[in-house]
VOGU-3710 file (C-alpha; in Angstrom, 3 decimals, decimal comma):
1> xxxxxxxxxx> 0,000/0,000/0,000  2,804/2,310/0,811  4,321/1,610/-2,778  1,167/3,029/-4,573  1,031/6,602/-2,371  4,446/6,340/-3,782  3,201/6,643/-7,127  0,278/8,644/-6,602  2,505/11,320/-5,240  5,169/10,872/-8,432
11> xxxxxxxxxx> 2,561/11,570/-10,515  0,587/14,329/-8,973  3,936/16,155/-8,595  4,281/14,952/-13,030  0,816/16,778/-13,517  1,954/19,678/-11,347  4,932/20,332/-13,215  2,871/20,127/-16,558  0,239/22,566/-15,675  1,444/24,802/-13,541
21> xxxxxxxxxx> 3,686/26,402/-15,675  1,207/26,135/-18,592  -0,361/29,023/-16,427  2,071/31,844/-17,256  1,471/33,835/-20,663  4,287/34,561/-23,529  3,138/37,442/-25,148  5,031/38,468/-28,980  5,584/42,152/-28,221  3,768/43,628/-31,445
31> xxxxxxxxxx> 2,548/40,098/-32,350  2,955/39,225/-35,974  4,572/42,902/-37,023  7,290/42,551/-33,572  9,343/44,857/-32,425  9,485/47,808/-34,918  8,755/51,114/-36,036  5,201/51,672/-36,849  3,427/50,174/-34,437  1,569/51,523/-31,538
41> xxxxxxxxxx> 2,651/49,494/-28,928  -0,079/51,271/-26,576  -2,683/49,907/-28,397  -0,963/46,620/-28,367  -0,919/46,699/-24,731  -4,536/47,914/-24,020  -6,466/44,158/-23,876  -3,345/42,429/-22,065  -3,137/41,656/-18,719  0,755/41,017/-17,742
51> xxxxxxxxxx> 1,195/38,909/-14,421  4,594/38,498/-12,511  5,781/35,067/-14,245  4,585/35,863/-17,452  7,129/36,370/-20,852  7,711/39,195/-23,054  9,528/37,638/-26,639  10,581/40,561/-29,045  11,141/39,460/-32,545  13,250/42,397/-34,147
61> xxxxxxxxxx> 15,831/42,527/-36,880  19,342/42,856/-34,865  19,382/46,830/-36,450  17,516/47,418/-33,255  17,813/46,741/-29,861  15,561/45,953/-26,611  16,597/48,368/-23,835  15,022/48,018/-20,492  15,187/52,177/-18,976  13,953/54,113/-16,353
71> xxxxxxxxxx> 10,285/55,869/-16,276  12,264/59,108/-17,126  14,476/57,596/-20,326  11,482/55,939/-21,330  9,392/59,619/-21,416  12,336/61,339/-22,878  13,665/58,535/-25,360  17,281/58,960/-23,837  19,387/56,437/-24,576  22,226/55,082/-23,276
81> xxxxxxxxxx> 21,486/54,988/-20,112  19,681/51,232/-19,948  19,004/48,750/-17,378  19,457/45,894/-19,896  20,495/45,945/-23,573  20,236/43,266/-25,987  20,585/43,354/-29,881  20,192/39,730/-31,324  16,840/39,658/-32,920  15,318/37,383/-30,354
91> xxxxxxxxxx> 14,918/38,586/-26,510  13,038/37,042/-23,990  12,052/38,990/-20,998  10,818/37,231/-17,790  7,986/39,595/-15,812  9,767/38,557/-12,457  8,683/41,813/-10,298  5,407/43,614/-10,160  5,156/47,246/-11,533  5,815/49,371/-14,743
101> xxxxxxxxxx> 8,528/47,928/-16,883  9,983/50,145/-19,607  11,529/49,328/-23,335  12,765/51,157/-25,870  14,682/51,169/-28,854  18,143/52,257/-28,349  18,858/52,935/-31,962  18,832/57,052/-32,088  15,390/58,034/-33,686  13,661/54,770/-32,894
111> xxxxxxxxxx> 12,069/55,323/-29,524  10,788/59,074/-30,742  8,999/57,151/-33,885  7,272/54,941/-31,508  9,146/51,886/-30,927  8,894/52,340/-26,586  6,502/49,794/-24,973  5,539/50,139/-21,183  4,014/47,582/-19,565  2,359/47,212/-16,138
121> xxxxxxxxxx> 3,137/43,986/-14,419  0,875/42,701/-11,334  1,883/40,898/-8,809  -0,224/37,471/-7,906  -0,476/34,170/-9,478  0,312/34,337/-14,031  -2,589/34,850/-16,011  -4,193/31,698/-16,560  -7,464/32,755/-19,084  -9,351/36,059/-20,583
131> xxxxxxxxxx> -5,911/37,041/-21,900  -5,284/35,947/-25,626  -1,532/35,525/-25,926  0,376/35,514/-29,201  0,041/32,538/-31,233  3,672/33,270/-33,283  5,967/31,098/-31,965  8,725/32,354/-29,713  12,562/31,999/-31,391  13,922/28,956/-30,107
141> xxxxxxxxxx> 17,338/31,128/-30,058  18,835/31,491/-26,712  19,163/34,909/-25,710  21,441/36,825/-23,340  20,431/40,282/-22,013  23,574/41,934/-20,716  22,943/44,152/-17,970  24,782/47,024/-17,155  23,235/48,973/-14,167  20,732/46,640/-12,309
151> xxxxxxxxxx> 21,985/44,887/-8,641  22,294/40,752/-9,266  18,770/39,490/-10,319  18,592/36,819/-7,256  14,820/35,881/-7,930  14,576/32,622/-9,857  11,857/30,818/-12,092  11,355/27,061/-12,183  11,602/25,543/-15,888  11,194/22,227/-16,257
161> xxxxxxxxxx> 12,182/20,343/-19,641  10,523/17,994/-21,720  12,709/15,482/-20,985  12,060/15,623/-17,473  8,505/15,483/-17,755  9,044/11,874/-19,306  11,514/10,604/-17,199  9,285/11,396/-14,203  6,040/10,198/-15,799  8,243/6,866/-16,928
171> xxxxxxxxx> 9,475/6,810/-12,861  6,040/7,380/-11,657  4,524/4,132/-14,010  7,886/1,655/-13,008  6,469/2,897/-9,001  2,547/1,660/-9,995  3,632/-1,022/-12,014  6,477/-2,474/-9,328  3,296/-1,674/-6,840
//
């Protein structure tokens, strides 16, 4: 009898890992036109609802770049002055704290034509349904935001892998069958 709580447990903790994470939302900054000039990222914004643990992908070509800035660089389109930069043409930005987060552009010109997004994060459990996230497909490129101002980001998220979903699920059926 013990052997089968065994495996109950194994594979509520599989289903926990499969869902629960299912329940933050990865929103395509600009959906299908990305991270550009020409697009009013206010508007874009307007119908969303961004929870701490949810994703922010921006698709851009690498002639711009995704600066995270201050509420005042963010009004005033300086650059230079960033939280984070990155430049690849794929950056993925984890919601991790609650409040306004600012982007811009950092190419000169860029933010002043429109290419600054603001987006107010609350705090409380990711947003599970009402909120239609993207459909595009994030990059499967790896991306690396350098920072260059912010204190040590010690908060952490909890990804689990494919992989690791089936080696638990095949752990959890060896524990029922062995039961």
């Amino acid at each position: 009898m013990g052997s089968s709580n065994v495996a109950m447990t194994c594979l509520s903790l599989v289903l926990c890992m499969v869902f629960v994470p299912s329940l933050a939302t990865v929103y395509t900054v600009g959906d299908t036109s990305g991270w550009t000039t020409g697009v009013d990222y206010t508007v874009w914004t307007k119908d969303k609802t961004f929870k701490v643990g949810d994703s922010l992908v921006f698709n851009y070509p690498t002639s711009h770049t995704v600066d995270e800035v201050s509420s005042g660089d963010y009004s005033s389109c300086t650059v230079g002055n960033s939280i984070t930069t990155d430049n690849t043409g794929a950056t993925t930005v984890a919601l991790k704290t609650a409040g306004t987060h600012y982007f811009i552009c950092g190419v000169l010109g860029h933010c002043g034509n429109g290419m600054k997004l603001a987006v107010k994060v609350e705090s409380g459990s990711p947003s599970s349904s009402g909120d239609k996230p993207s459909t595009t497909t994030p990059p499967t490129t790896t991306t690396s935001t350098t920072s260059t101002k912010s204190p040590a980001d010690t908060s952490s998220s909890w990804n689990v892998s494919p992989f690791m979903v089936v080696v638990i699920t095949w752990v959890a059926l060896f524990v029922m069958v062995i039961s």
